[in-house]
PyMOL Python script that loads the backbone (N, CA, C, O; Angstrom):
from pymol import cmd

cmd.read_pdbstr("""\
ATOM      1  N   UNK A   1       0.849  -1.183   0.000  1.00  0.00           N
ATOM      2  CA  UNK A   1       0.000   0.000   0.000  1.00  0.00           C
ATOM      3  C   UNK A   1       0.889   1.239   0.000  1.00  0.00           C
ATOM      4  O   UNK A   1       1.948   1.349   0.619  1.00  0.00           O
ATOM      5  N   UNK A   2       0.263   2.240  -0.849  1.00  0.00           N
ATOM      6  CA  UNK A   2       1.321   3.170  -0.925  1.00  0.00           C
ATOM      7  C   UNK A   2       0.359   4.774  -0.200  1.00  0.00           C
ATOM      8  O   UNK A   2      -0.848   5.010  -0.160  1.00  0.00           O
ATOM      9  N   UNK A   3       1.232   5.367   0.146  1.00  0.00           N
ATOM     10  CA  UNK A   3       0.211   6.581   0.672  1.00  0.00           C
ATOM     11  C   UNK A   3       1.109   8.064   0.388  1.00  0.00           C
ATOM     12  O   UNK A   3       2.204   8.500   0.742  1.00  0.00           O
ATOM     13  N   UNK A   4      -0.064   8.561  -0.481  1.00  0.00           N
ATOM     14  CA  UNK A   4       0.627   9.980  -0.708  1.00  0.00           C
ATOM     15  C   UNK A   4       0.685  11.089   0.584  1.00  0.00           C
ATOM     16  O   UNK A   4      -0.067  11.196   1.553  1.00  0.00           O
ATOM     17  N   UNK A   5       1.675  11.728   0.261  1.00  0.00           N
ATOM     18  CA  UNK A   5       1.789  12.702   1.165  1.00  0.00           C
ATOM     19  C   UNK A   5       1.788  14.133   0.321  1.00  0.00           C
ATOM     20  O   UNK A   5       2.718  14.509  -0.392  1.00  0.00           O
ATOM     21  N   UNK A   6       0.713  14.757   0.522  1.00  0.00           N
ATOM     22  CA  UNK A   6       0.710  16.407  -0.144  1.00  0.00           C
ATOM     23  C   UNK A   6       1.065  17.237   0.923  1.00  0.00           C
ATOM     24  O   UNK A   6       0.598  16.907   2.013  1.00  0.00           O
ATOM     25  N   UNK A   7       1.519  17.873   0.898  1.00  0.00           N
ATOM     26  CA  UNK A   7       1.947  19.141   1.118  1.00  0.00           C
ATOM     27  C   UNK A   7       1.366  20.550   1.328  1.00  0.00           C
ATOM     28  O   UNK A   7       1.587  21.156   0.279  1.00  0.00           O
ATOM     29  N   UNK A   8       0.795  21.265   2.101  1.00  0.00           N
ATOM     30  CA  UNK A   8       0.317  22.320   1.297  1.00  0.00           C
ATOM     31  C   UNK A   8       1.172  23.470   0.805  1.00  0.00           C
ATOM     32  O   UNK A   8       2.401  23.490   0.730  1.00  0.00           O
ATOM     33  N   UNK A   9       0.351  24.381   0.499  1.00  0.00           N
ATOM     34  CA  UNK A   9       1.253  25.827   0.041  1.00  0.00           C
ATOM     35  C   UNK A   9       2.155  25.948   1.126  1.00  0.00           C
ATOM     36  O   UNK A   9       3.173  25.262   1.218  1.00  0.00           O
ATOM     37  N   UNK A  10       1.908  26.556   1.709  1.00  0.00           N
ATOM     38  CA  UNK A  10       2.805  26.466   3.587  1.00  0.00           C
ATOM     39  C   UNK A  10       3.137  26.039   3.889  1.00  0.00           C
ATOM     40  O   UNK A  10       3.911  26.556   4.695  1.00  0.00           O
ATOM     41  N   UNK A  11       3.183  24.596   3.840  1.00  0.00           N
ATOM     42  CA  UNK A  11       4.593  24.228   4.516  1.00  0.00           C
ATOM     43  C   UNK A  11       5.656  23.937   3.314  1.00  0.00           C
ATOM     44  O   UNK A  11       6.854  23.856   3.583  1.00  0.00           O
ATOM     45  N   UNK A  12       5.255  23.808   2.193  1.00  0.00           N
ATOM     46  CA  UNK A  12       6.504  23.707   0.797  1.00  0.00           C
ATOM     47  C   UNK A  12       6.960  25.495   1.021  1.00  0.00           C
ATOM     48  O   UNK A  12       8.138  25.504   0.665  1.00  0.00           O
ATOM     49  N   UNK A  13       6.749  26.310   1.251  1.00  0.00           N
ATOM     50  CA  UNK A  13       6.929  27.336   1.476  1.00  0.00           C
ATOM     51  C   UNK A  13       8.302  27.873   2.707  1.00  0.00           C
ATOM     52  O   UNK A  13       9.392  28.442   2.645  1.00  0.00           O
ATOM     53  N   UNK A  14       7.669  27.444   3.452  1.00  0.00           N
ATOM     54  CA  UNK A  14       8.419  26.932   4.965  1.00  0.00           C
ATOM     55  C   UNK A  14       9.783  26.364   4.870  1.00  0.00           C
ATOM     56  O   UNK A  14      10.875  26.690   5.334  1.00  0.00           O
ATOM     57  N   UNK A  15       9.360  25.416   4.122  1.00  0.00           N
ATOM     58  CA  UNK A  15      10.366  24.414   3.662  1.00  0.00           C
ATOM     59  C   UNK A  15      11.387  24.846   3.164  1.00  0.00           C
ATOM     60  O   UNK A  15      12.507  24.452   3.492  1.00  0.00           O
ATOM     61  N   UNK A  16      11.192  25.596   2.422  1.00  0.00           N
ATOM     62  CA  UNK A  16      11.790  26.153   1.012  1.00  0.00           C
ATOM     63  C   UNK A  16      12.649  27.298   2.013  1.00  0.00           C
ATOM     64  O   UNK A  16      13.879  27.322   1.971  1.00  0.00           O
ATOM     65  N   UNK A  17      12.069  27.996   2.682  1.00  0.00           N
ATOM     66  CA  UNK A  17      12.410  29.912   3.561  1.00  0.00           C
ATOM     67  C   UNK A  17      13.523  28.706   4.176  1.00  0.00           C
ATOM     68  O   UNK A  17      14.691  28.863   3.820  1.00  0.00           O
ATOM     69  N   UNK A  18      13.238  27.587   5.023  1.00  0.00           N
ATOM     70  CA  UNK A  18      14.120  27.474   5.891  1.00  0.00           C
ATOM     71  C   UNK A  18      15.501  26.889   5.588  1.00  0.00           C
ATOM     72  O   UNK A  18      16.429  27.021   6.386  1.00  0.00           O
ATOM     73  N   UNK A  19      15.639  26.170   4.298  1.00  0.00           N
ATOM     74  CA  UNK A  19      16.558  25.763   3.640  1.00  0.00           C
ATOM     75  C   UNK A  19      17.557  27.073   3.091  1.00  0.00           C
ATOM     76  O   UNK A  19      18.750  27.244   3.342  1.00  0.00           O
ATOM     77  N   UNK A  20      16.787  27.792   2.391  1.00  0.00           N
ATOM     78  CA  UNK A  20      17.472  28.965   2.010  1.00  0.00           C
ATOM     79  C   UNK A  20      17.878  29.929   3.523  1.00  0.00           C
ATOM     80  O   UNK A  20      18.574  30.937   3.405  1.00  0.00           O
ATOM     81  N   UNK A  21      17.634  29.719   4.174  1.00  0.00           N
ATOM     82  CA  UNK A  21      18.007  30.313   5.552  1.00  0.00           C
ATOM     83  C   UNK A  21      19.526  30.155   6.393  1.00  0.00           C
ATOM     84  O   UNK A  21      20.165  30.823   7.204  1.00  0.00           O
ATOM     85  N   UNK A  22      19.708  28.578   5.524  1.00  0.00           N
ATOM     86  CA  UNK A  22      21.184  27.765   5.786  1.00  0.00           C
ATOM     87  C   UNK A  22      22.010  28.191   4.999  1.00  0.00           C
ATOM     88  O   UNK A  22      23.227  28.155   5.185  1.00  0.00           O
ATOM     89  N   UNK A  23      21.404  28.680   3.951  1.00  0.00           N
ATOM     90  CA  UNK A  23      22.691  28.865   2.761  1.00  0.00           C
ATOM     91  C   UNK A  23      22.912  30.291   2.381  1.00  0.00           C
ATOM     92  O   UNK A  23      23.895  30.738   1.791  1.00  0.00           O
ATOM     93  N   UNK A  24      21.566  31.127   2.918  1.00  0.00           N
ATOM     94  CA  UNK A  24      22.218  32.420   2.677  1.00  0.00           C
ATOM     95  C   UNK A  24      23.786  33.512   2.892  1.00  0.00           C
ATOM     96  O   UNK A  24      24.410  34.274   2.153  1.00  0.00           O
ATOM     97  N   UNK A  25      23.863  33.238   3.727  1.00  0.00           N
ATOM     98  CA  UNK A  25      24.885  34.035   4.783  1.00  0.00           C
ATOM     99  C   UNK A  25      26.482  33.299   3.565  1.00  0.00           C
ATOM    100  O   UNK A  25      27.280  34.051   3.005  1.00  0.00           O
ATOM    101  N   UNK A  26      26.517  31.978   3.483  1.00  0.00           N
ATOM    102  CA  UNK A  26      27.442  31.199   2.989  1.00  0.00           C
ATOM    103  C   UNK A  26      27.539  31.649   1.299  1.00  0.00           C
ATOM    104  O   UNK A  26      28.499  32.036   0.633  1.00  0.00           O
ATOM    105  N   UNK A  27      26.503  31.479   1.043  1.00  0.00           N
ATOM    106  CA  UNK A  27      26.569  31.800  -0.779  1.00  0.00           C
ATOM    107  C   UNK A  27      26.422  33.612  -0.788  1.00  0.00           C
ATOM    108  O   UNK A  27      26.650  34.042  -1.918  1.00  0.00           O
ATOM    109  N   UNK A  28      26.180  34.427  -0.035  1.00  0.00           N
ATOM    110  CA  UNK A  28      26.411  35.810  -0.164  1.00  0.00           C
ATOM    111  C   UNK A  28      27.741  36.176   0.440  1.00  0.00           C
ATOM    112  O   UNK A  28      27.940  37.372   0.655  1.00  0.00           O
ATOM    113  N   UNK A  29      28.712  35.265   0.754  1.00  0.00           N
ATOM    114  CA  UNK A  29      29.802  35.978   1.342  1.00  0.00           C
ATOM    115  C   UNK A  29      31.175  34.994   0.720  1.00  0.00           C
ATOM    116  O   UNK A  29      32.354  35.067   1.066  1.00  0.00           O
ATOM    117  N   UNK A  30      30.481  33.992  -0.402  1.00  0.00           N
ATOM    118  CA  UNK A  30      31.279  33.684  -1.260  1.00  0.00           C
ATOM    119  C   UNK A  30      31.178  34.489  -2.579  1.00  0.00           C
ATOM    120  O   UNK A  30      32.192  34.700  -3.244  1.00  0.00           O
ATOM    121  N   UNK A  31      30.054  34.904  -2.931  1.00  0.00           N
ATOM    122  CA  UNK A  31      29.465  35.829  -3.799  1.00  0.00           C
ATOM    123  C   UNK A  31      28.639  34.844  -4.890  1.00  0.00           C
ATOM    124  O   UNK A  31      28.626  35.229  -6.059  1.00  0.00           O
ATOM    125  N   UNK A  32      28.042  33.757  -4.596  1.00  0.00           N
ATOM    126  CA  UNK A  32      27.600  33.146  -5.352  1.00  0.00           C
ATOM    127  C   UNK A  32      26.413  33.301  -6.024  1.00  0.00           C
ATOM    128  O   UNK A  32      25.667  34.240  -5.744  1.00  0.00           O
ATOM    129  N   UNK A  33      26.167  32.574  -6.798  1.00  0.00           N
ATOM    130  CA  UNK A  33      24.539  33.024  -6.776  1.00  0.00           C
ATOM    131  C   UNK A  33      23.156  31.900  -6.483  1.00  0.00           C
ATOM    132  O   UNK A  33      23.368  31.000  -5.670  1.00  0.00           O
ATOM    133  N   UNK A  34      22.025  31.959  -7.028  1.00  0.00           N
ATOM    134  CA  UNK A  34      21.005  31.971  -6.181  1.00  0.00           C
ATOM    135  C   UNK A  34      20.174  30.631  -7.058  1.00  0.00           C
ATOM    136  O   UNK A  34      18.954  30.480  -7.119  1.00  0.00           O
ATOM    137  N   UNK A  35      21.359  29.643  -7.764  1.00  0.00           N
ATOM    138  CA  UNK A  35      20.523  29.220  -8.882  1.00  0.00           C
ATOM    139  C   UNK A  35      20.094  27.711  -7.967  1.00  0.00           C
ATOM    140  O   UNK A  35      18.967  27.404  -7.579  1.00  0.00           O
ATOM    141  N   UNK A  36      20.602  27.402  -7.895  1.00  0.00           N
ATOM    142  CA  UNK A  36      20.176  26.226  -6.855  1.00  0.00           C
ATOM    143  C   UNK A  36      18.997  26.707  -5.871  1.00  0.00           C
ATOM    144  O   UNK A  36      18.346  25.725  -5.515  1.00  0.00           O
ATOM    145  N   UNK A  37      18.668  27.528  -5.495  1.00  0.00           N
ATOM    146  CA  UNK A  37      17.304  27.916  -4.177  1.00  0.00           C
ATOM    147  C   UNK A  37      16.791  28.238  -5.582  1.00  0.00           C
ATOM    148  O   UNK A  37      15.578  28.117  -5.408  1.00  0.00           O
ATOM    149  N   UNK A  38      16.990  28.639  -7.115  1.00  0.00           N
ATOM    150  CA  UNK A  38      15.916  28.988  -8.388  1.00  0.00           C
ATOM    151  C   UNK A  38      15.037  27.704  -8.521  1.00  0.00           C
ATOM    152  O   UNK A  38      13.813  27.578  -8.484  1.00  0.00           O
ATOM    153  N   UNK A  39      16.042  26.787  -8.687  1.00  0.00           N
ATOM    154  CA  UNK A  39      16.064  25.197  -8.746  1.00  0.00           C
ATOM    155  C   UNK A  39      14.598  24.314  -7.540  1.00  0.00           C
ATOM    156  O   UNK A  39      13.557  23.712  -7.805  1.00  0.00           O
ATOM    157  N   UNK A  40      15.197  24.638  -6.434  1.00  0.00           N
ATOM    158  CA  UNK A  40      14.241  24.089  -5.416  1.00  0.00           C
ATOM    159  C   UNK A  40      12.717  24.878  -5.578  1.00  0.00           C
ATOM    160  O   UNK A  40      11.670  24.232  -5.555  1.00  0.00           O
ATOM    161  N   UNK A  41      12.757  26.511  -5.761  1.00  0.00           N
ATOM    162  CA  UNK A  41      11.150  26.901  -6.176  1.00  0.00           C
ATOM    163  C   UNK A  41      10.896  26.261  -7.418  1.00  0.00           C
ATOM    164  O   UNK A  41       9.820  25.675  -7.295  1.00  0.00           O
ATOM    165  N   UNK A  42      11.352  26.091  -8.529  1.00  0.00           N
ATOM    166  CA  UNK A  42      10.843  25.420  -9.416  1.00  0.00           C
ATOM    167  C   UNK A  42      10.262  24.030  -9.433  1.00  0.00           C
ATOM    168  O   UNK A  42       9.095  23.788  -9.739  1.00  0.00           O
ATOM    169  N   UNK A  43      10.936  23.358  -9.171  1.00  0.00           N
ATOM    170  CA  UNK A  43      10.893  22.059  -8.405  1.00  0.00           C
ATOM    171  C   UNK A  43       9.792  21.803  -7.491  1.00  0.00           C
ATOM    172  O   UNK A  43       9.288  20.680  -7.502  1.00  0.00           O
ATOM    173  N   UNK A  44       9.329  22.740  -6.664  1.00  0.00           N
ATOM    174  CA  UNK A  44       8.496  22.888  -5.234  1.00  0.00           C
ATOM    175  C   UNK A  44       6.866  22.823  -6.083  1.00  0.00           C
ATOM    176  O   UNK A  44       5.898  22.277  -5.554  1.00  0.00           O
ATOM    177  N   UNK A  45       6.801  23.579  -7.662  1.00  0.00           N
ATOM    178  CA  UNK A  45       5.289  23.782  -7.732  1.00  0.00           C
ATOM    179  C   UNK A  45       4.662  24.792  -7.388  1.00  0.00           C
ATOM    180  O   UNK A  45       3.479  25.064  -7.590  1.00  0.00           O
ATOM    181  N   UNK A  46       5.566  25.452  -6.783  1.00  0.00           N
ATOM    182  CA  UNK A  46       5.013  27.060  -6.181  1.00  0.00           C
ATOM    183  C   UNK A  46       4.614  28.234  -7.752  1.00  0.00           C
ATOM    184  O   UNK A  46       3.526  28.706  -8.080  1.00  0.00           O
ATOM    185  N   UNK A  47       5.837  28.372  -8.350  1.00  0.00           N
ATOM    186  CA  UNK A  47       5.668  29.182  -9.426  1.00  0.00           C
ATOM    187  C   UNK A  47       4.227  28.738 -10.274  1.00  0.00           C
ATOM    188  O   UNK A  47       3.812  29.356 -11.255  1.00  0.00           O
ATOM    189  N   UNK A  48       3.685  27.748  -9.782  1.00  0.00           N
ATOM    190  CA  UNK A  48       2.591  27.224 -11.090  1.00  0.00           C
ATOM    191  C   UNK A  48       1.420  27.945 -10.795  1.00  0.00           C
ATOM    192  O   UNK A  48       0.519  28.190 -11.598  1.00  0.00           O
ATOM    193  N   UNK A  49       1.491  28.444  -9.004  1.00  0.00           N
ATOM    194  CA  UNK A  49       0.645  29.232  -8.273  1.00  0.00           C
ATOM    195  C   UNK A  49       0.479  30.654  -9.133  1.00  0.00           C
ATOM    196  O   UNK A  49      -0.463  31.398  -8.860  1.00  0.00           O
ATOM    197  N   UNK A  50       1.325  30.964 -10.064  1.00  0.00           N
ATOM    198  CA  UNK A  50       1.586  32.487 -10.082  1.00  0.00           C
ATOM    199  C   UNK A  50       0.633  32.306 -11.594  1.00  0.00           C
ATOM    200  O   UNK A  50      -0.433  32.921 -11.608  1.00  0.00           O
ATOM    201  N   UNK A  51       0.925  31.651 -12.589  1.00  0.00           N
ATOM    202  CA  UNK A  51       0.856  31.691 -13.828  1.00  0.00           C
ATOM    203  C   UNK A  51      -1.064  31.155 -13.981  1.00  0.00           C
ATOM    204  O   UNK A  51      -1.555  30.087 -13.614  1.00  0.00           O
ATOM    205  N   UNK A  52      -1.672  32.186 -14.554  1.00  0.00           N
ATOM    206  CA  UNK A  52      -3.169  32.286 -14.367  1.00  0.00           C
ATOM    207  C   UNK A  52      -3.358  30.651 -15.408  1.00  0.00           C
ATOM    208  O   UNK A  52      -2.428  29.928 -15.765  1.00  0.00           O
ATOM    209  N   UNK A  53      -4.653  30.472 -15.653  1.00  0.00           N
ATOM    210  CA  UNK A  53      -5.220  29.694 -16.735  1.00  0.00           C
ATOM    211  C   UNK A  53      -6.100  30.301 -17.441  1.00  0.00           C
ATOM    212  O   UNK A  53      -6.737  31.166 -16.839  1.00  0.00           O
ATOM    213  N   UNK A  54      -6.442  30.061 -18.961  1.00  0.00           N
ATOM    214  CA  UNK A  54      -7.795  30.363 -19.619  1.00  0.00           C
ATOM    215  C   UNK A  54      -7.241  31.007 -20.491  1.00  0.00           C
ATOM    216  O   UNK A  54      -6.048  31.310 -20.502  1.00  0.00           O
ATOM    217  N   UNK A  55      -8.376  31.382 -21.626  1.00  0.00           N
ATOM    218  CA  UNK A  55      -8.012  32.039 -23.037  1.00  0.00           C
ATOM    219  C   UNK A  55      -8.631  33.800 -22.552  1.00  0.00           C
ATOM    220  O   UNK A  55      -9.026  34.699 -23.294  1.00  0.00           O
ATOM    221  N   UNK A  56      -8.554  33.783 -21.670  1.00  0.00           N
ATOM    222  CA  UNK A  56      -9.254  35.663 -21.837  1.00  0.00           C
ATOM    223  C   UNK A  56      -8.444  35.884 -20.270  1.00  0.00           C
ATOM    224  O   UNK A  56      -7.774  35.010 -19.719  1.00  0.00           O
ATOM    225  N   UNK A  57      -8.642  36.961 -19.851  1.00  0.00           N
ATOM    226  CA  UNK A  57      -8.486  37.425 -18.612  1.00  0.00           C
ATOM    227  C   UNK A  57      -9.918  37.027 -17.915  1.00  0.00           C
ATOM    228  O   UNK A  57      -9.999  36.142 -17.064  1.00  0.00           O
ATOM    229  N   UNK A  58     -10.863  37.672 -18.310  1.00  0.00           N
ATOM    230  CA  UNK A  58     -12.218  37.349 -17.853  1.00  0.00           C
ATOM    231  C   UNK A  58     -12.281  35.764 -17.155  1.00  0.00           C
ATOM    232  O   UNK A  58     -12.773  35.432 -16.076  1.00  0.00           O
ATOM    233  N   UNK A  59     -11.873  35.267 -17.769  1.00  0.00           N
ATOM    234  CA  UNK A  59     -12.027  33.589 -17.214  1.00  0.00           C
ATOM    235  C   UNK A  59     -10.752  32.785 -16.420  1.00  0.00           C
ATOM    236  O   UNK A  59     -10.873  31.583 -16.188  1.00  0.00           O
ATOM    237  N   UNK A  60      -9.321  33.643 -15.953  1.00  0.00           N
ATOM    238  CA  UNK A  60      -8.423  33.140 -15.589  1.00  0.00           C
ATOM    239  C   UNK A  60      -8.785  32.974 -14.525  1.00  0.00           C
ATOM    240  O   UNK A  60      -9.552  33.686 -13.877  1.00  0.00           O
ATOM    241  N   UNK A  61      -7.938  31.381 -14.022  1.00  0.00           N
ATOM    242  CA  UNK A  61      -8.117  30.501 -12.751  1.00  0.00           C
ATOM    243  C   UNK A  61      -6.772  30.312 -12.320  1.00  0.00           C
ATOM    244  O   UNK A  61      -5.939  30.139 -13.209  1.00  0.00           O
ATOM    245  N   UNK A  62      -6.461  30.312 -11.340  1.00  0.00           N
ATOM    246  CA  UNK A  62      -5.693  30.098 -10.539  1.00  0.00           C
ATOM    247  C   UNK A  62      -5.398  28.883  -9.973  1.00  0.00           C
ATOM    248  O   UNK A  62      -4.250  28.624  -9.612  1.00  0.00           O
ATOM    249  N   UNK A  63      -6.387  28.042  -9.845  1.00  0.00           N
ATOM    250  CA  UNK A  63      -6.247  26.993  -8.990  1.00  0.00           C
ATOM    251  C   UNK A  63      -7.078  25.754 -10.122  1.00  0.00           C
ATOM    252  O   UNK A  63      -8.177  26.134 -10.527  1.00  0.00           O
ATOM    253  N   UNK A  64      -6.698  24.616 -10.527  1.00  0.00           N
ATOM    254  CA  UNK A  64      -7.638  23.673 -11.328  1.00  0.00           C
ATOM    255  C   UNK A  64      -7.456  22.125 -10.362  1.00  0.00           C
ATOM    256  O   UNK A  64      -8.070  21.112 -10.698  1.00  0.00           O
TER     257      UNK A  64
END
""", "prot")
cmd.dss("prot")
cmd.show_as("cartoon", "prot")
cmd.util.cbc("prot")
cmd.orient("prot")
């Protein structure tokens, strides 16, 4: 038996703030950059939150 585990917005969110929380200080004082924490929001499903649905404005959805 297999059992999914979802997530919601908030805590992939959480998730995400607190990871980048470890690496900030380290990758800004090597001067690195930010593509790996680009990597994990992409990855996370969050950005899909941003990008509307539908052929008009009138009818864009957010959530399907």
């Amino acid at each position: 038996m297999t059992t999914k585990v979802v997530k919601s917005i908030e805590e992939i969110a959480i998730s995400l703030a607190e990871k980048f929380k470890e690496t900030a200080v380290t990758r800004d004082q090597a001067g690195g950059n930010a593509k790996n924490e680009r990597d994990l929001i992409r990855d996370s499903g969050l950005l899909k939150l941003l990008i509307p649905r539908g052929t008009s404005m009138v009818k864009w959805t957010f959530f399907n």
